[in-house]
C-alpha positions as CSV (number, residue, x, y, z in Angstrom):
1,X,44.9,5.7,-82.4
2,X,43.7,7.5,-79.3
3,X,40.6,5.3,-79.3
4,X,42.8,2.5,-78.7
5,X,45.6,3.7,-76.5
6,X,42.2,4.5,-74.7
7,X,40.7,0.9,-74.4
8,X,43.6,-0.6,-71.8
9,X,42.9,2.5,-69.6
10,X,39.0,1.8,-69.8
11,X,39.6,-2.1,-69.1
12,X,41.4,-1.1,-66.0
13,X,39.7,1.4,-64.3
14,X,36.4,-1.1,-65.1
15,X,38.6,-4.3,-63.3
16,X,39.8,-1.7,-61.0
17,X,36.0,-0.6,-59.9
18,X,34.8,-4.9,-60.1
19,X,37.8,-5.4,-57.5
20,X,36.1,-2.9,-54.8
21,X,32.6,-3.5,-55.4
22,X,32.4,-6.4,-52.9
23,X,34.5,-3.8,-50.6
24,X,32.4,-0.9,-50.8
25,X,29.3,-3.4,-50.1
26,X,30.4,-5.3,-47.3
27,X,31.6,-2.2,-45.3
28,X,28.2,-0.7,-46.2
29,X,26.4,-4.0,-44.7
30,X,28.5,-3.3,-41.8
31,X,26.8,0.4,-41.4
32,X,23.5,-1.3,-42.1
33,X,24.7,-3.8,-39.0
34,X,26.0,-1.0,-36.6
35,X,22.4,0.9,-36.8
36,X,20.6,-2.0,-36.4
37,X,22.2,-2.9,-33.0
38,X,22.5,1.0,-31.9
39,X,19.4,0.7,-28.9
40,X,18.3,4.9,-28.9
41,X,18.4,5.9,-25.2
42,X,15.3,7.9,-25.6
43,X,11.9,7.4,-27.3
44,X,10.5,10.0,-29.5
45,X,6.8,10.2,-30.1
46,X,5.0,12.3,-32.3
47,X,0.9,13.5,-32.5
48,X,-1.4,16.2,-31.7
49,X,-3.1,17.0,-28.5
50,X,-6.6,15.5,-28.8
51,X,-8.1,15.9,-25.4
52,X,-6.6,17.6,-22.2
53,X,-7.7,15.6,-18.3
54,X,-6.4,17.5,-15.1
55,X,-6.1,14.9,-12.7
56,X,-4.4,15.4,-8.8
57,X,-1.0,15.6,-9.3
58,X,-0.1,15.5,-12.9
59,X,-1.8,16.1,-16.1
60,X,-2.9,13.3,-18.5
61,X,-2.8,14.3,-22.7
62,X,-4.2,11.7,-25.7
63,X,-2.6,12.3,-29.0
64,X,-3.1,11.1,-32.4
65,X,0.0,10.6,-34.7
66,X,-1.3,9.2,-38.5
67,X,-4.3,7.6,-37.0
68,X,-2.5,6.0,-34.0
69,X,-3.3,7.1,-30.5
70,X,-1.4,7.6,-27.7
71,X,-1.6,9.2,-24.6
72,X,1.1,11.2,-22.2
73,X,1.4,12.5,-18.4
74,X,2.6,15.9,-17.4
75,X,4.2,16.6,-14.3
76,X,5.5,19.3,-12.1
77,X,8.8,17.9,-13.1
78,X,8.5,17.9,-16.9
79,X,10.1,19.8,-19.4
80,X,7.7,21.8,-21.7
81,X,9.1,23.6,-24.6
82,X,8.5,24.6,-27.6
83,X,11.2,24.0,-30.9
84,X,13.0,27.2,-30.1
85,X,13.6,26.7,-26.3
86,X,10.8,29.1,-25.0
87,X,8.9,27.1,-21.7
88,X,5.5,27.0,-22.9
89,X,1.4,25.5,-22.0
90,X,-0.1,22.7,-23.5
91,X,-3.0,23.5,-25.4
92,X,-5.5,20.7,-27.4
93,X,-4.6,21.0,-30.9
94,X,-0.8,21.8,-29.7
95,X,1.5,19.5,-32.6
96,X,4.1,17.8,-30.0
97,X,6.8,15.7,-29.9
98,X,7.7,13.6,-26.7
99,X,10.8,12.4,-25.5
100,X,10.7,9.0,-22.7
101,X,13.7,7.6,-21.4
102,X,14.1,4.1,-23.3
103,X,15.1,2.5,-19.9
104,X,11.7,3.9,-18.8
105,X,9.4,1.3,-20.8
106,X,5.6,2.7,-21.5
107,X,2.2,1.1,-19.9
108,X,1.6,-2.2,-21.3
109,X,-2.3,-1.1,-22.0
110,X,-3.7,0.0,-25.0
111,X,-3.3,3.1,-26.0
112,X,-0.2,3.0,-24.9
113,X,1.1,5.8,-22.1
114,X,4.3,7.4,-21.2
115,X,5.7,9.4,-18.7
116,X,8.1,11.8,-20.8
117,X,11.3,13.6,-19.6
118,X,10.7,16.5,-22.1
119,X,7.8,17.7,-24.5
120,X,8.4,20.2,-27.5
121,X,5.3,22.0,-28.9
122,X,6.4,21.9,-32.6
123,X,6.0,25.7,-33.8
124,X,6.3,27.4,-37.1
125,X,9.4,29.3,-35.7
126,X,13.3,28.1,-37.1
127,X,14.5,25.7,-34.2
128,X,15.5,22.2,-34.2
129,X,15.6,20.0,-31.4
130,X,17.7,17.1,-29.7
131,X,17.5,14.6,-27.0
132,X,20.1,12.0,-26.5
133,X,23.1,10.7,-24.6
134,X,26.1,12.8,-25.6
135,X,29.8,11.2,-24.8
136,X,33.1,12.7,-23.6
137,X,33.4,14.4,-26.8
138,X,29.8,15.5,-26.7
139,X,29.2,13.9,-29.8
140,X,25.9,11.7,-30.0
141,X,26.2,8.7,-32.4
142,X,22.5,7.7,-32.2
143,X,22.2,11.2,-33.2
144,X,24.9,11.7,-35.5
145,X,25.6,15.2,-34.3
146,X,28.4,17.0,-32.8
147,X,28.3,20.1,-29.4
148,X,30.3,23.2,-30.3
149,X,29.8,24.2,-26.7
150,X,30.4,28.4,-26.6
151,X,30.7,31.0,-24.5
152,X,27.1,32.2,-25.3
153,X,25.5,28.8,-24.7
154,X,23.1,28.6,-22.3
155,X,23.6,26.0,-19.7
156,X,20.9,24.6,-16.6
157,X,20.0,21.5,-15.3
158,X,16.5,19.7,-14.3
159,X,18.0,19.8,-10.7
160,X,19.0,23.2,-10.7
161,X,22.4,22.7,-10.0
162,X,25.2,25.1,-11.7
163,X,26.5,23.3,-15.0
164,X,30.0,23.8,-16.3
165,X,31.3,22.4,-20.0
166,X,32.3,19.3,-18.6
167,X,29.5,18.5,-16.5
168,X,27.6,17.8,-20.1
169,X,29.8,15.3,-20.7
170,X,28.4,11.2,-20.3
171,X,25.3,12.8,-19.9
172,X,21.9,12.7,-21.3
173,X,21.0,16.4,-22.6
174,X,17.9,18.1,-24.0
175,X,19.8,20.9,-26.8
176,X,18.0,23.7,-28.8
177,X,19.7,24.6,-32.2
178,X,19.2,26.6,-34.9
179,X,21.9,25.6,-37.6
180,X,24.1,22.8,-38.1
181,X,27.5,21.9,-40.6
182,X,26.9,19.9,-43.7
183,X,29.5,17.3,-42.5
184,X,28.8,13.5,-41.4
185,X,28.4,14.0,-38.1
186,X,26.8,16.8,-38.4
187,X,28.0,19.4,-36.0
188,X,26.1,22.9,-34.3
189,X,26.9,25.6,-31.9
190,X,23.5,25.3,-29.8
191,X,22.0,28.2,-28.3
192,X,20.9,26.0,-24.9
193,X,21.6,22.7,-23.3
194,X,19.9,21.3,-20.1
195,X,20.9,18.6,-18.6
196,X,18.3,15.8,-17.6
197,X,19.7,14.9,-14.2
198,X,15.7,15.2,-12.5
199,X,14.2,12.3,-10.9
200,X,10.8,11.3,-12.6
201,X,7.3,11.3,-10.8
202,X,5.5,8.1,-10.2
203,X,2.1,8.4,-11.9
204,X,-0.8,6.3,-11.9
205,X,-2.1,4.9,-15.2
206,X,-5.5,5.8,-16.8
207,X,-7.7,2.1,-17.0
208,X,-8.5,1.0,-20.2
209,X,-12.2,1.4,-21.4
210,X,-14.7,-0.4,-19.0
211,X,-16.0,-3.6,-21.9
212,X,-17.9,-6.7,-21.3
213,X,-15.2,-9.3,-20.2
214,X,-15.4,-12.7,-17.8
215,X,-13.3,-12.7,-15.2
216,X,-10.8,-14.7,-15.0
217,X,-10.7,-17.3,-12.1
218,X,-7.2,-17.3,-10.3
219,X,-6.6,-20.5,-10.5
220,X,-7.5,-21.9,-13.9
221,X,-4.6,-23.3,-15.7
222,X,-4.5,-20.2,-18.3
223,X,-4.3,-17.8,-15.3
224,X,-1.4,-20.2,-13.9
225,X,0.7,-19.6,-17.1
226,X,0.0,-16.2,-17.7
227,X,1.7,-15.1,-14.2
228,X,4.3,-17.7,-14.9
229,X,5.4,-15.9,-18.0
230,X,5.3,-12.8,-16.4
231,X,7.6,-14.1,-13.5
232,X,9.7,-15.7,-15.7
233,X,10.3,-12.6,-18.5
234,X,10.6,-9.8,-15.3
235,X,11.8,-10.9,-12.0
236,X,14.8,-10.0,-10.2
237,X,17.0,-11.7,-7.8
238,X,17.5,-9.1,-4.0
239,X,19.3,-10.7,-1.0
240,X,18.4,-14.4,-2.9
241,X,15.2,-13.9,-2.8
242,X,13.3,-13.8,-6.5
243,X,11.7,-10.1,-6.6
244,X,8.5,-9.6,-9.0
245,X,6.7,-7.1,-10.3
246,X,3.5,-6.5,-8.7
247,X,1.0,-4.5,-10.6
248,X,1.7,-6.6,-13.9
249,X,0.8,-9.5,-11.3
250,X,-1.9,-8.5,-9.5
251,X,-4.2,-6.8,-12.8
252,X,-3.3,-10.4,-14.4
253,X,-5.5,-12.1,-11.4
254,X,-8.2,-9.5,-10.9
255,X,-6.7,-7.5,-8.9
256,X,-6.8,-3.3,-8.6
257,X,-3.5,-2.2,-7.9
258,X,-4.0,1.8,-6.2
259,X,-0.9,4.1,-5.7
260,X,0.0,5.4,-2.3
261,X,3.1,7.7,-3.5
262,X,5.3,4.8,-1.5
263,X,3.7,1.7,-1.9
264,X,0.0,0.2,-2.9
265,X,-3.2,-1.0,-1.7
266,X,-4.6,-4.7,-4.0
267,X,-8.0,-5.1,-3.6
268,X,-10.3,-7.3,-5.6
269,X,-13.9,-6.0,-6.6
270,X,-16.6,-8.2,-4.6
271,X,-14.5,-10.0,-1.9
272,X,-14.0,-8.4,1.5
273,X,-9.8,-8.9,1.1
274,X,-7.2,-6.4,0.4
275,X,-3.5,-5.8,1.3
276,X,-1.8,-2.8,1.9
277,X,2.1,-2.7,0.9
278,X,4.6,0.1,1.7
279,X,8.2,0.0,0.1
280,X,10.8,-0.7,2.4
281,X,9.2,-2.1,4.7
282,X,8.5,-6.1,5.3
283,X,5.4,-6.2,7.0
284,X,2.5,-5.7,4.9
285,X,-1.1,-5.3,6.1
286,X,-3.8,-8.1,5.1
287,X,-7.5,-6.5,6.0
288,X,-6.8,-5.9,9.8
289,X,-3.9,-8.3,10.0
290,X,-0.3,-7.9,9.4
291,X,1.9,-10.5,7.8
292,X,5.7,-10.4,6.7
293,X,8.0,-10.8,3.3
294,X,11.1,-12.2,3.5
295,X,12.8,-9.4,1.7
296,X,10.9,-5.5,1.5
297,X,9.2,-4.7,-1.1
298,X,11.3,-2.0,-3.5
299,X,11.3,0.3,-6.8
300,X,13.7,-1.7,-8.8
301,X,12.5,-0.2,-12.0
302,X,10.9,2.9,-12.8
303,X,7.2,3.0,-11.9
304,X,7.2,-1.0,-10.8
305,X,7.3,-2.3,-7.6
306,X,8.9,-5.6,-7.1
307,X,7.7,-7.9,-3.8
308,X,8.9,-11.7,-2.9
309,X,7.5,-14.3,-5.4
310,X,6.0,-15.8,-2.5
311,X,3.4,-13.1,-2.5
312,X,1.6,-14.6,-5.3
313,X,0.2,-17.5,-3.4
314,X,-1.2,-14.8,-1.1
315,X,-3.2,-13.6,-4.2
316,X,-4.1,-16.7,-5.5
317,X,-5.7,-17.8,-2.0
């Protein structure tokens, strides 16, 4: 008898768990949706150092992450740590994990660079770190974790200026913790937060490996359409006049692009022709002659200078 008075209970409960299986699916397709479109506001990448190159003003690493290498500049103005929140030296053999601003894309050139906002030398001692936007709440949903903000958190900022409780909120923020809740989102009472509110240094990008190429002629039709779709998937639009990168530009046509902290000189190996461009400024220098943009050439990305379209059919002369 209790077998049967069992059976309707059974039957229900079964009907009962058929009716919210398409429920319980569609709202975790919508989760699958929501992490899909979430964009992570910094990049982490991960390897160990393989080679260390002191250059003028900033020093350039190569890593190796599961066979994959990469490589990373070091600035004055970047922030070296290791997983416990101890400032540290980089060292070949160091296992690190960097941390670039996703706004701030990396060098299209193989391997490929970055210039990182923060660097953590992965040690053997209990730490954990985070990097992320944190909102009003100073929760992070890319990160799925929650600031108990105390009174024995450390607080600083990459500028140095005094930081209060609510000047972490909206921001982006580099925290060291050692434990966390089990709950979803996880939640911790760090041990130190700094706020990245630095500016980053411009650096100049290693060349790839001299190799036996042709050089391309300006004006074939394949060079033609490679600057086009470089125009056409970067340009930006200044006082109505179409603004476009120029290194990405020049390199396509020949061209060395060199640094000059505020602007460049493009010169082309073999031909007696360079031009010298400062931002901010509309003249520009051809060899000993001046000539003049319609708009000033400006930073309107990190790292890329942006002059008047125009300025291609000086490079293609």
């Amino acid at each position: 008898m209790k077998k049967n008075k069992a059976m309707p209970f059974a039957m229900s409960a079964l009907l009962v768990g058929s009716a919210l299986t398409p429920a319980i699916v569609f709202a975790q397709d919508d989760v699958k949706e929501n992490e899909k479109e979430m964009t992570p506001s910094f990049i982490k990448t991960e390897g160990t150092i393989d080679s260390v190159e002191k250059r003028e003003n900033s020093t350039f690493y190569t890593i190796t992450y599961e066979d994959k290498p990469a490589a990373f500049f070091v600035t004055k103005n970047t922030l070296v740590f290791d997983n416990s929140g101890n400032k540290v030296d980089l060292a070949k053999g160091d296992k690190v994990t960097i941390y670039t601003d996703a706004d701030n894309p990396m060098l299209a050139i193989y391997p490929p660079q970055y210039n990182p906002e923060v660097v953590i030398v992965e040690k053997d001692d209990k730490g954990s770190v985070a990097v992320g936007t944190f909102d009003e709440e100073l929760f992070s949903e890319e990160l799925s974790l929650k600031l108990n903000v105390g009174e024995k958190t450390e607080l600083s900022s990459v500028s140095g200026k005094e930081v209060k409780m609510d000047d972490l909120k909206g921001k982006d923020l580099l925290v060291f913790y050692t434990i966390t809740t089990r709950s979803i989102p996880a939640q911790t009472p760090p041990e130190k937060i700094v706020v990245l509110d630095g500016a980053m240094d411009e650096v100049e990008p290693t060349p790839e490996p001299e190799k036996p190429e042709v050089t391309p002629e300006p004006e074939t039709p394949e060079t033609d359409a490679a600057v086009d779709a470089i125009i056409a998937a970067n340009h930006k639009m200044v006082n109505g006049v179409k603004m476009v990168p120029l290194r990405a530009i020049a390199e396509e046509l020949g061209y060395k692009v060199k640094s000059t902290g505020n602007g460049a000189i493009v010169s082309k190996e073999g031909e007696a022709r360079s031009f010298t461009i400062t931002r901010g400024e509309k003249k520009y220098g051809y060899n000993k002659a001046l000539r003049q943009f319609e708009e000033a050439p400006a930073l309107l990305e990190k790292w890329t200078t942006y002059v008047p379209v125009s300025f291609v059919d000086d490079l293609m002369e």
